[in-house]
ZAMARGU-4260 file (C-alpha; in steps of 0.2 Angstrom, whole numbers, plus 5000, padded with zeros to 4 digits):
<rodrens>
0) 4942/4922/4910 | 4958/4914/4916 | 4966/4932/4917 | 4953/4938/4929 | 4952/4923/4939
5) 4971/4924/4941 | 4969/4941/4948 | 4956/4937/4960 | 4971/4923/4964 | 4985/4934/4968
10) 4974/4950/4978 | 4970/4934/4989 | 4986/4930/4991 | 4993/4948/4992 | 4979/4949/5008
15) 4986/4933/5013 | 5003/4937/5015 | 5000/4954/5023 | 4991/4945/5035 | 5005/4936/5042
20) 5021/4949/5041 | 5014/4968/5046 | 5014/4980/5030 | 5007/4994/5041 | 5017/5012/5037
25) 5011/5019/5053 | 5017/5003/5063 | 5035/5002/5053 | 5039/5022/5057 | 5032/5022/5075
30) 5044/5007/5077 | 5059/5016/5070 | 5055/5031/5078 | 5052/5026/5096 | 5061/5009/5096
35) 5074/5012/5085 | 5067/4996/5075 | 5070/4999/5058 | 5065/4980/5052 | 5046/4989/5049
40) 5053/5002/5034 | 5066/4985/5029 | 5050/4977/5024 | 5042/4991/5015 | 5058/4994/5006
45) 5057/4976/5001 | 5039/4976/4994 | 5043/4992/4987 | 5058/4986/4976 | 5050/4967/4971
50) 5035/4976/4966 | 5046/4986/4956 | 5053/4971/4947 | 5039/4961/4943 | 5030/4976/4936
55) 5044/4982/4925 | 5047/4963/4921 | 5029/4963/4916 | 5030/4980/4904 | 5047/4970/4896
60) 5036/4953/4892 | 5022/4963/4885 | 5031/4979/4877 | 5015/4987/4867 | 5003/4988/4883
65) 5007/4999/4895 | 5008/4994/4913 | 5017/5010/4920 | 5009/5027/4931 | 5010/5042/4921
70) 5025/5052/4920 | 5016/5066/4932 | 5028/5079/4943 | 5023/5088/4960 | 5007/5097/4961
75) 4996/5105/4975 | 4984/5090/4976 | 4996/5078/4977 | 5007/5086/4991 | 4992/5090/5001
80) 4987/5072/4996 | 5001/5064/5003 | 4998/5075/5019 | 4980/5072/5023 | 4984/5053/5020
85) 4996/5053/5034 | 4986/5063/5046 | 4972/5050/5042 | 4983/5034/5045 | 4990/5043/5061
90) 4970/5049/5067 | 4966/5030/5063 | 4981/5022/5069 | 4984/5011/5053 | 4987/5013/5035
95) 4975/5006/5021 | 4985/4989/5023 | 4986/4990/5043 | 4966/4992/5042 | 4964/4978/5030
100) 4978/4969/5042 | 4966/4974/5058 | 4949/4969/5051 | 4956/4951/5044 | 4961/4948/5064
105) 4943/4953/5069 | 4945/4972/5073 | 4928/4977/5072 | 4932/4994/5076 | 4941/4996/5060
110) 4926/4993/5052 | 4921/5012/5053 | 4937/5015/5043 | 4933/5007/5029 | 4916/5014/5032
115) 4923/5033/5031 | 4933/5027/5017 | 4917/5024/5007 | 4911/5041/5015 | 4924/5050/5007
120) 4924/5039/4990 | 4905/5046/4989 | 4907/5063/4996 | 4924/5068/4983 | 4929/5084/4990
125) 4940/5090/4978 | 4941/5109/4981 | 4954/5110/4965 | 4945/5096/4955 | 4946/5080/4950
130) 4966/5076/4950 | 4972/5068/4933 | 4988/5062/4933 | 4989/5057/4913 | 4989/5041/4903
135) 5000/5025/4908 | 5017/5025/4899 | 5026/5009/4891 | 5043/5004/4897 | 5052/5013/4884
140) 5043/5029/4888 | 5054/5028/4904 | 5067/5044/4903 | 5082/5039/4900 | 5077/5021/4893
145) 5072/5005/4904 | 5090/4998/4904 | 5094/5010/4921 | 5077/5005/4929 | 5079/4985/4924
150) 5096/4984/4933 | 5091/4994/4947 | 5078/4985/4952 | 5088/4969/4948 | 5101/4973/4959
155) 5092/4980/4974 | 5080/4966/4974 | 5096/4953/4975 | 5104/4964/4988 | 5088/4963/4998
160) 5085/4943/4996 | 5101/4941/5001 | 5099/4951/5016 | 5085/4941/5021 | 5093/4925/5019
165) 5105/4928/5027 | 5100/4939/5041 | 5107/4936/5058 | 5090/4942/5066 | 5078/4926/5063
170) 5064/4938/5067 | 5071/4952/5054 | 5073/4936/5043 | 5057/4930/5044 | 5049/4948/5041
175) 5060/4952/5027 | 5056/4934/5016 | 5038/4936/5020 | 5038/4956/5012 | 5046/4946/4997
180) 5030/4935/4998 | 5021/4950/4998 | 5030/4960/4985 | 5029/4946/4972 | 5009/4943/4974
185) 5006/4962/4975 | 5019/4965/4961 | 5011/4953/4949 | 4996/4959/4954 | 5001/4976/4947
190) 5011/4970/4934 | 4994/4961/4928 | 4983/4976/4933 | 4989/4992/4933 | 4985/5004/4948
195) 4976/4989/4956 | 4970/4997/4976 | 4963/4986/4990 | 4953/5004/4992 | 4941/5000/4975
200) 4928/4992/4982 | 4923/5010/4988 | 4929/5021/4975 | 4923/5011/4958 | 4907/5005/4948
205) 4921/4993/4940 | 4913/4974/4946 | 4930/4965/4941 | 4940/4977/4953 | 4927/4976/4968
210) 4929/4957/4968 | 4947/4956/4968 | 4947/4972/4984 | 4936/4959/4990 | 4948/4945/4989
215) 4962/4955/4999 | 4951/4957/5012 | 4948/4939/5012 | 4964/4934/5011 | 4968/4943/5026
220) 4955/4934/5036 | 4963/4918/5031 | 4979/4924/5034 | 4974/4929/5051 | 4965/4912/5055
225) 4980/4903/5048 | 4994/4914/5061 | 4979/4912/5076 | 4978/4932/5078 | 4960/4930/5074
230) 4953/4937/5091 | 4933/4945/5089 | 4936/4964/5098 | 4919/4976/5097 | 4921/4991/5095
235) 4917/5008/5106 | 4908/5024/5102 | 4923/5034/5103 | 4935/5021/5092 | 4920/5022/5080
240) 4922/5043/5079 | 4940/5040/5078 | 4941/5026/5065 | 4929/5035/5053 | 4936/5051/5054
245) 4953/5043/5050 | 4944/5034/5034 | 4938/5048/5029 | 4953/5058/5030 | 4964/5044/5021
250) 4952/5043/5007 | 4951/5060/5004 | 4969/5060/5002 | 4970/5046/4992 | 4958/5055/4979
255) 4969/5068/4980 | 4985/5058/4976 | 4978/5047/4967 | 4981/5032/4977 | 4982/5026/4995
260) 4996/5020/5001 | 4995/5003/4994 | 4992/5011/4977 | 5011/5021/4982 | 5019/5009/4989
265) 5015/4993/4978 | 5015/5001/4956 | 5015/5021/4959 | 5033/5022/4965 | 5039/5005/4959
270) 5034/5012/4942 | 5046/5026/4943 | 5032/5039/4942 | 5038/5057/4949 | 5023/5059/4956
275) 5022/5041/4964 | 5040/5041/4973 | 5039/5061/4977 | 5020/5057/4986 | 5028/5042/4996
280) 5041/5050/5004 | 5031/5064/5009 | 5019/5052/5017 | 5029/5043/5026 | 5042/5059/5031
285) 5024/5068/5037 | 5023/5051/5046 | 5039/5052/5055 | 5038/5069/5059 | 5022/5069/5067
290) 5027/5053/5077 | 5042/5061/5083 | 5035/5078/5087 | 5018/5068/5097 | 5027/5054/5106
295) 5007/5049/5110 | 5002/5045/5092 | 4989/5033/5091 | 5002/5015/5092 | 4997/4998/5084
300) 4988/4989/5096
</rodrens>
């Protein structure tokens, strides 16, 4: 009982800390792109490498459970995946977390995301079948031993504490402590439950794992009314064929993956899973490349 009501605790406060320092992969490679503003992918890199602490800290504690993604490689699934969730973050004009982000400030409009999210989650069009990327691994399945891992992460994540600490920027500063706010609740909340997705409310008959999706949302909206960005906006017949399209298409890909871009970016890459790290980059450089090729793709807004 206490182990699940401590989930619930940090998916609130993962939603919660999202809320107030953008986590959005479509705003952080429009902003490097077109800006030259590379403090979006700083903050993604700093989530990335806290989550990957705290969940390899969390397979050290408790060696004989496994917390880790499979050890799975490159496959036609999860390239084209990686691909259809970029093209549905781009159509949609947020990521998973951007949406989440969006509907906690009253973006009514994004509603029909999460709506072709669930579309997609009932439909399962899997024209190769189900994707199945193999058992979780311990930390001393890691190739090559978990020592590498251990001070890798260790030493990345002091690198980048420091760097926000003592940034020069008080805005990079601010955004690079609060993606260390984010990267400790979200990477405890892998670290306690493995492959934990803000998407699960859609995709899983699993009650435990739709209340705690339902806490991120929640802890969104808090955030939200806590940094006054709450603001009520409607939506309009052509946002809503925009917005479900790009739900659907995003969780398409993530069946195909498996993962959305939470999933990737917050235990399936941290975890050092080929598969994870491989589908990430790809995302993200499908990202880039279709921001820098349509310099009118959809911006945060």
């Amino acid at each position: 009982m206490i182990g699940a009501a401590l989930v619930v605790l940090l998916a609130f406060a993962f939603g919660l800390a999202a809320a107030r320092t953008s986590l959005c992969c479509v705003a952080a490679v429009i902003g490097a792109v077109h800006d030259r503003n590379s403090d979006g992918l700083l903050v993604l890199a700093t989530t990335a490498v806290t989550c990957a602490g705290l969940v390899l800290v969390a397979s050290m504690l408790d060696p004989l459970a496994p917390h880790l993604p499979a050890a799975a490689g490159i496959s036609i699934p999860v390239v084209a995946g990686a691909v259809v969730l970029a093209a549905g973050s781009l159509v949609n004009g947020a990521c998973y977390l951007g949406t989440a982000l969006f509907v906690g400030r009253g973006r009514l409009d994004f509603l029909w995301t999460l709506a072709g999210i669930a579309l997609a989650s009932h439909l399962r069009w899997m024209p190769w079948g189900a994707t199945s990327i193999g058992p979780l691994r311990r930390l001393s399945q890691l190739p090559g031993g978990a020592a590498p891992y251990l001070i890798g992460a260790a030493a990345l994540g002091v690198a980048l504490a420091t760097g926000a600490l003592r940034s020069t920027s008080s805005a990079r500063g601010a955004a690079l402590r609060g993606a260390l706010g984010i990267g400790v609740a979200a990477g405890l909340l892998e670290g306690i439950s493995p492959g934990w997705t803000s998407a699960a409310v859609f995709g899983t008959a699993d009650l435990a794992m739709v209340v705690t999706a339902l806490a991120f949302f929640a802890g969104g909206l808090v955030g939200a009314r806590i940094a006054h960005t709450f603001a009520l906006r409607r939506f309009t017949w052509r946002g809503m064929v925009r917005h479900l399209a790009g739900g659907w298409l995003m969780g398409t890909g993530a069946a195909w993956v498996p993962g959305g871009n939470d999933t990737l970016l917050t235990w399936a890459a941290p975890g050092a899973a080929v598969y994870g790290v491989m589908a990430l980059l790809l995302y993200l450089g499908t990202l880039a490349l279709a921001v820098t090729m349509a310099p009118r793709t959809p911006a945060m807004r």
